[in-house]
C-alpha positions in Angstrom: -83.6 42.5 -22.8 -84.9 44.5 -19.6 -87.5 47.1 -21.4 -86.4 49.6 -18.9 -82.7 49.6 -19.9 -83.2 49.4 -23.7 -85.7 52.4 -23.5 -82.7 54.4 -21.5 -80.4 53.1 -23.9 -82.5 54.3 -27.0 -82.9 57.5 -25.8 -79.2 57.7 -25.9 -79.4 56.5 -29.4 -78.6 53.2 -29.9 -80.4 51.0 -32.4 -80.9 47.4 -31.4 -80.9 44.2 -33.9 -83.7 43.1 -31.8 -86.0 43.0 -28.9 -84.9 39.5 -27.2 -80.6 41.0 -27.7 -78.5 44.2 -26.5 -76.3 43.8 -29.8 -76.5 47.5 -30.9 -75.7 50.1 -33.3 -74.4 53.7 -32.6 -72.7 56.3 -34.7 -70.1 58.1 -32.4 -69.1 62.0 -31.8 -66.7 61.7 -34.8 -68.8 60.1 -36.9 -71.6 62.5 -37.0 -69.0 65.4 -36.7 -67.0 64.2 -39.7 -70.4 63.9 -41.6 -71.1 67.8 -41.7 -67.2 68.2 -42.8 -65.7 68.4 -39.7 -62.5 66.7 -38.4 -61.8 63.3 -38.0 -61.3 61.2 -34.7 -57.4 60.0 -33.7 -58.2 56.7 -35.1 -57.8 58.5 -38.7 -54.9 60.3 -38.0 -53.2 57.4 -36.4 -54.7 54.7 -38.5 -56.1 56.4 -41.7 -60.1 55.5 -40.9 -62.6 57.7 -42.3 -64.6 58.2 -39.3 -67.9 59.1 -41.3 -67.8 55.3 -42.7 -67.1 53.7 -39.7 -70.1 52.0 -37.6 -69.6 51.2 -34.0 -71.4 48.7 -32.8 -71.3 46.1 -30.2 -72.6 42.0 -30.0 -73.6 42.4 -26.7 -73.9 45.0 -23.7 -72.9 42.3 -20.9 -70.1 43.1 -19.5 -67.5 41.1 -16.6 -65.9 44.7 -15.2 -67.5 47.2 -13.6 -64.7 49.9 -14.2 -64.8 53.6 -12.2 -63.8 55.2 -15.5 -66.3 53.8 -17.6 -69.4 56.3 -19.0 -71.9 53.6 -19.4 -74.6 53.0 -16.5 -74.4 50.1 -14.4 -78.2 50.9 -13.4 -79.1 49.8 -16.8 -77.3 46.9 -16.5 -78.3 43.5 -19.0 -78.5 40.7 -17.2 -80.6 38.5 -19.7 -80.9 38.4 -23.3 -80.8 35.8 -26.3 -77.8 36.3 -28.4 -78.7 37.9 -31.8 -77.4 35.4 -34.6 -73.9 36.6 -36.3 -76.3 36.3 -39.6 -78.7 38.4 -38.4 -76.3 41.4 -37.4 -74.2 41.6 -40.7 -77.8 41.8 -42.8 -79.1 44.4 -40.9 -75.5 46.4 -39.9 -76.0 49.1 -42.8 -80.2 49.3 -42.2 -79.1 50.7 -38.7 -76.5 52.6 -39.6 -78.8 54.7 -42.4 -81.6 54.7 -39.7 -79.0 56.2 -37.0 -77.8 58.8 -39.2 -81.3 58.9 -41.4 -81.5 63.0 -39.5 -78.5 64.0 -41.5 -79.2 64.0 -44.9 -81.9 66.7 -44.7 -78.9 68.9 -42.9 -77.3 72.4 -44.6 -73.5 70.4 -43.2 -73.8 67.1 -45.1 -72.7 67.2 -48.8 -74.9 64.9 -50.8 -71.4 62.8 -51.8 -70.6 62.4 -48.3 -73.8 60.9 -47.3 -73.8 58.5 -50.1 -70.1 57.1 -48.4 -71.3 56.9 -44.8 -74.1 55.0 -46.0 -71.5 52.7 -47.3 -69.6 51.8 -44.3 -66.1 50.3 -44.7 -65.0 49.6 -41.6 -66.8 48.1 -38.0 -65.8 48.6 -34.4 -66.9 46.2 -32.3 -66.0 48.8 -29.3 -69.0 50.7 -28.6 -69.9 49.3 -24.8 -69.8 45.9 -23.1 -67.5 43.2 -23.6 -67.5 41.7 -26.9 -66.1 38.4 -25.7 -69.1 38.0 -23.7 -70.9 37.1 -27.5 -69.9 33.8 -27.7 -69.8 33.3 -31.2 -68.1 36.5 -31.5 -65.2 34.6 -33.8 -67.8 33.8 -36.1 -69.1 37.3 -36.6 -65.5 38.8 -37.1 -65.1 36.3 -39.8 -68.2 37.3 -41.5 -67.4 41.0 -41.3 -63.9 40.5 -42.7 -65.7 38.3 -45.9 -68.4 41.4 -46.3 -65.3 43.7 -46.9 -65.1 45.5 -43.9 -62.4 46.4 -42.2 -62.6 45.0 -38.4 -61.0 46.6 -35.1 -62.2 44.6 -32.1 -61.6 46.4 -28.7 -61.7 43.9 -25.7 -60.9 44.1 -21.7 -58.4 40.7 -22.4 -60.4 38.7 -19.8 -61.2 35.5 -22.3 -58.0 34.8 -23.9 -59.8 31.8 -24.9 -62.3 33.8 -27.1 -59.4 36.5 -28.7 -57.4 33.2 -29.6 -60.2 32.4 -32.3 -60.7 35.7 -33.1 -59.2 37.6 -36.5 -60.1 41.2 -36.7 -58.0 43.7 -38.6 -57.1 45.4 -35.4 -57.4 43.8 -31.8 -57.3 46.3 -29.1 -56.9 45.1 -25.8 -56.8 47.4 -23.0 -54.4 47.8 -20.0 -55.3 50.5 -17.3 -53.6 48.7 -14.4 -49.7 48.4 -13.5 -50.7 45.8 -11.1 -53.0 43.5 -10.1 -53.8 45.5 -6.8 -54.7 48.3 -8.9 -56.3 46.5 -11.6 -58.8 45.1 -9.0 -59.6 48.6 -7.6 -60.2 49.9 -10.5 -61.5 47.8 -13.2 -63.5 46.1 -10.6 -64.2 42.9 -12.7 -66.5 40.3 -11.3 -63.5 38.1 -10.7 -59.8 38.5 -10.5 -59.2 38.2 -14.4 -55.1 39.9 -14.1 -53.5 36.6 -15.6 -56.3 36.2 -17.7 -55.4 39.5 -19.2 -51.5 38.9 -18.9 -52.2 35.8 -21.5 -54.3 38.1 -23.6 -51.6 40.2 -24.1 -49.4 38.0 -25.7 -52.1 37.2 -28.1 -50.9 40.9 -29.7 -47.7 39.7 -30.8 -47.3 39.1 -34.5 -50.7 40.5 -35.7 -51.9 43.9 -36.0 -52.4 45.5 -32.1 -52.8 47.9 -29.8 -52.7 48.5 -26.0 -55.1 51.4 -24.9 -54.7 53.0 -21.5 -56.5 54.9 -20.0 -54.8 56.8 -17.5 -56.9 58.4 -14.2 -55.2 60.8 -12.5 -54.2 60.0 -8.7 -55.5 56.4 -9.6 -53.5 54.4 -12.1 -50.8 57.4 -13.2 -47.8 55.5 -11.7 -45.2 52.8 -12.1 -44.9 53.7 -15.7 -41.6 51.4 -16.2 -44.8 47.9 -14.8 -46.4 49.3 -17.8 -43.7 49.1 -20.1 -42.3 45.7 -19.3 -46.1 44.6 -19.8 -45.8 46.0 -23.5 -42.9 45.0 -24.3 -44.0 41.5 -23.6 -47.0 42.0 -25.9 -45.4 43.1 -29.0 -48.3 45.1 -30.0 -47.9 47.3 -32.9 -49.3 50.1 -31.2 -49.8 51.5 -27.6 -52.5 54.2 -27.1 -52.1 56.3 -23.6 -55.6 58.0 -23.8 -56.8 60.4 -20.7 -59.9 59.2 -18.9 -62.7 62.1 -19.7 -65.2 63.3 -17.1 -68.1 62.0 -19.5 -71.3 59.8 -18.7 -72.2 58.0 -16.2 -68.3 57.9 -14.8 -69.3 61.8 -13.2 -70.9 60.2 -10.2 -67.5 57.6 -9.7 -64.9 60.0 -10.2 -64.0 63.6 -9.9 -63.1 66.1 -12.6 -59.8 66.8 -11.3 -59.0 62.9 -11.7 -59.1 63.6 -15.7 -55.5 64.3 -16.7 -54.9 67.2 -19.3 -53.1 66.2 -22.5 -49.3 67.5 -21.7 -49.5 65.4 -18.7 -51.0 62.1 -20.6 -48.0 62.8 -23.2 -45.6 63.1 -20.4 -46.8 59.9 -19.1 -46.3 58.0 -22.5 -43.1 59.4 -23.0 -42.0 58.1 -19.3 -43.5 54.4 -20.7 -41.5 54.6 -23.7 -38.1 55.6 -21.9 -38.2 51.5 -21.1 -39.1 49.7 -23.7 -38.5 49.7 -27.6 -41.3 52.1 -28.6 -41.9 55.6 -30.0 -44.3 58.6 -29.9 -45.5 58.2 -33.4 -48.4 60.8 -32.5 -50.6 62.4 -30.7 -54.3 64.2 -30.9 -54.6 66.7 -28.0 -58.4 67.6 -28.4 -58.7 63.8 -27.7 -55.9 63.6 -25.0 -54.3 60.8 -26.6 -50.7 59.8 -27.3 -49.9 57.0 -30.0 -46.9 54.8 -29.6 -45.1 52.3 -31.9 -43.1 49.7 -31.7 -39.6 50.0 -33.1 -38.8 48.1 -35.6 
């Protein structure tokens, strides 16, 4: 990989497999937050993951969209790299994980006990940055994960239907920030027009364990809620998640502040999505501006 993008990307802290891949490691916000006894992120409120045993990672950093809302840098983009063996990941997915969070167990915050458990991750999210169906043997992976005992949520961008076909995580996230394809092109800005590849990939949710996220941008993609709902209904996903975009990363010199939308209006939103079709407000986390829907059975 580009030396001058994985030193950016270090700095950040992310902890590569190795030198010739971008498959990465990096404990998030929650993680680290939950590790000195704080709370936990939505995920474990909606979903019951402990957030201090839960490694983020991704296969690869590639990705086919350029979207405005995204915090990663498309200045330190990968544009070549070997793919980093499926073996190779899940033998060294703890190693980086202890070597991320190595600065904690010296700290006053982080009980002795609660150390020990995030050093024994049970649960992966392939969701950290890029497109994981970019890694082509990205099925292969998934299955090794779910026979190491982990529990697996894969979070993808639905543009290889192909690829999440073959794919068996626990969870399968696909996200849906677009009413239409007019939109969808504006603002995902994916390297080709990938809206029926997406459509198909929604379909892929019904009968297994789903969610749609959204991210909603205010003035940008906050419209139309009932396309949004006819869309989900389709899918039969278990789950929708209406998230607000947040002014974070590289995202600041795309978008304005005022085009992040505060958590009453992401709630009123949702609520307008779920007025037409056959889901719920289950929950909500305002401190993440997120509103959780579910199906009805």
């Amino acid at each position: 990989m580009h030396s001058e993008a994985c030193d950016a990307l270090r700095k950040q802290g992310y902890q590569f497999f190795n030198s010739r891949s971008s498959a990465a490691v990096k404990p998030c916000l929650w993680n680290k937050r939950t590790l000195k006894g704080g709370d936990m992120c939505y995920k474990a409120q909606f979903y019951g993951i402990e957030s201090h045993r839960c490694v983020q990672m991704t296969p690869t950093l590639r990705c086919n969209q350029r979207c405005l809302f995204c915090w990663r840098s498309f200045e330190h983009e990968v544009t070549e790299e070997e793919e980093c063996p499926p073996e190779e990941i899940r033998a060294n997915l703890r190693r980086l994980q202890k070597k991320a969070l190595s600065g904690y167990k010296v700290s006053q915050y982080v009980t002795a006990e609660r150390f020990r458990e995030a050093l024994a991750p049970t649960m992966v999210a392939i969701s950290l940055s890029g497109e994981p169906t970019c890694y082509s043997p990205l099925p292969e992976l998934i299955d090794g994960l779910n026979d190491d005992g982990y529990t697996t949520f894969l979070v993808s961008n639905g543009t290889r239907p192909e690829v999440l076909r073959r794919c068996r995580p626990y969870q399968m996230y696909i996200s849906l920030d677009a009413p239409d394809r007019e939109t969808y092109l504006r603002l995902c800005r994916p390297q080709q027009d990938y809206w029926e590849n997406l459509q198909e990939s929604l379909v892929l949710l019904s009968g297994r364990r789903s969610a749609i996220r959204v991210t909603v941008v205010r003035g940008l993609n906050d419209f139309a809620p009932e396309r949004y709902a006819a869309m989900i209904q389709d899918s039969g996903a278990s789950f929708v998640e209406v998230k607000g975009y947040m002014h974070l990363g590289y995202s600041r010199h795309r978008l304005e502040r005022d085009q992040m939308p505060q958590h009453d209006q992401v709630r009123a939103f949702a609520e307008a999505i779920a007025e037409h079709c056959d889901y719920e407000i289950k929950d909500e986390s305002p401190i993440s501006r997120v509103a959780c829907l579910e199906r009805i059975a």
